[in-house]
C-alpha positions as CSV (number, residue, x, y, z in Angstrom):
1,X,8.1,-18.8,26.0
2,X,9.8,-16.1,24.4
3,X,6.5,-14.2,23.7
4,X,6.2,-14.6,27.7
5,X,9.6,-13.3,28.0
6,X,9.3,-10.4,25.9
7,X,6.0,-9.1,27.7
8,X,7.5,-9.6,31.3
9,X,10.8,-7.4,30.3
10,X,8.5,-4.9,29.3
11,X,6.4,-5.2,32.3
12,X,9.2,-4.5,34.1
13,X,10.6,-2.0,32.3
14,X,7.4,0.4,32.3
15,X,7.3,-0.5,36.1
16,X,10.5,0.2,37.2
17,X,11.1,2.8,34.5
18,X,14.3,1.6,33.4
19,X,16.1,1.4,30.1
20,X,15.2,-1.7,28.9
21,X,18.6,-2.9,27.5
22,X,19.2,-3.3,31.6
23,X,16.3,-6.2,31.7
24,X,17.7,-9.3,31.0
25,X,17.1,-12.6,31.9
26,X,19.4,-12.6,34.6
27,X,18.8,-9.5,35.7
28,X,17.3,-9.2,39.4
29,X,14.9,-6.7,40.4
30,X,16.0,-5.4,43.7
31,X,20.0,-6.0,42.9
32,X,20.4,-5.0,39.2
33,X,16.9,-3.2,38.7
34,X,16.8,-1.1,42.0
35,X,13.2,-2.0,42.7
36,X,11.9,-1.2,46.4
37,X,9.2,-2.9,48.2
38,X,6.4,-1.3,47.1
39,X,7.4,-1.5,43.1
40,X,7.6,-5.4,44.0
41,X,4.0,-5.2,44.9
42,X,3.6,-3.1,41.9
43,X,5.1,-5.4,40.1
44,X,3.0,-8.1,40.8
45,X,0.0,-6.3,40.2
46,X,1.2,-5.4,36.5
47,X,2.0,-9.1,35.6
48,X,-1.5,-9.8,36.7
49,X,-2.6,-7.0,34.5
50,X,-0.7,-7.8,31.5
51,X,-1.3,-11.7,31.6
52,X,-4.9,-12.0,33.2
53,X,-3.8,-13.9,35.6
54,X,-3.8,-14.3,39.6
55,X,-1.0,-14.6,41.7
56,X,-0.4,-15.4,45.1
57,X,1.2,-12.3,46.5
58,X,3.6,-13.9,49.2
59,X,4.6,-16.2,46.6
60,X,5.1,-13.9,43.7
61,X,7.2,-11.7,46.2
62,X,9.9,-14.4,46.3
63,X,10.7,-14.3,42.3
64,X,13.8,-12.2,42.6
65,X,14.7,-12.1,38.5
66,X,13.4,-12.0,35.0
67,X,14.2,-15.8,34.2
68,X,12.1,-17.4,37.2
69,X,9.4,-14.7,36.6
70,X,9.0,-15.8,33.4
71,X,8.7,-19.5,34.3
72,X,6.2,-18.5,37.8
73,X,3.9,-16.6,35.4
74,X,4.1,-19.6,32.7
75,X,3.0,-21.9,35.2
76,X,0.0,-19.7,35.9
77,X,-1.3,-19.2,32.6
78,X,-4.6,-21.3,31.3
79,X,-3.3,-24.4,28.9
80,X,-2.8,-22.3,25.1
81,X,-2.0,-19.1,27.2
């Protein structure tokens, strides 16, 4: 899990194009992170990207921090992911 972990914070980071000391695991995007709507969407788009995954948008919209994004993107992954 902590490879996961490691790749969403920098994700998120590059993204949001903050310091990534400030991306912890309890760290929300819109509250802590200052993301805005459309880096949400961007968001999504990148952990798609980075994991070769696909996510459902509307649900992917309602992770709000680092921890559960970590554990919504686990759960998507292919078994040895």
């Amino acid at each position: 899990m902590s490879d996961i972990a490691a790749r969403v914070k920098n994700v998120v980071a590059r993204t949001l194009k903050v310091d990534p000391a400030r991306v912890t695991n309890e760290a929300r995007f819109v509250e802590d992170l200052g993301a805005e709507s459309i880096q949400s969407v961007e968001l999504v788009a990148a952990f798609e990207e980075e994991f070769d995954i696909e996510m459902d948008e509307q649900s992917a919209l309602g992770v709000k921090n680092i921890r559960t994004a970590v554990d919504f993107i686990a759960r998507h992954l292919p078994p040895g992911g």
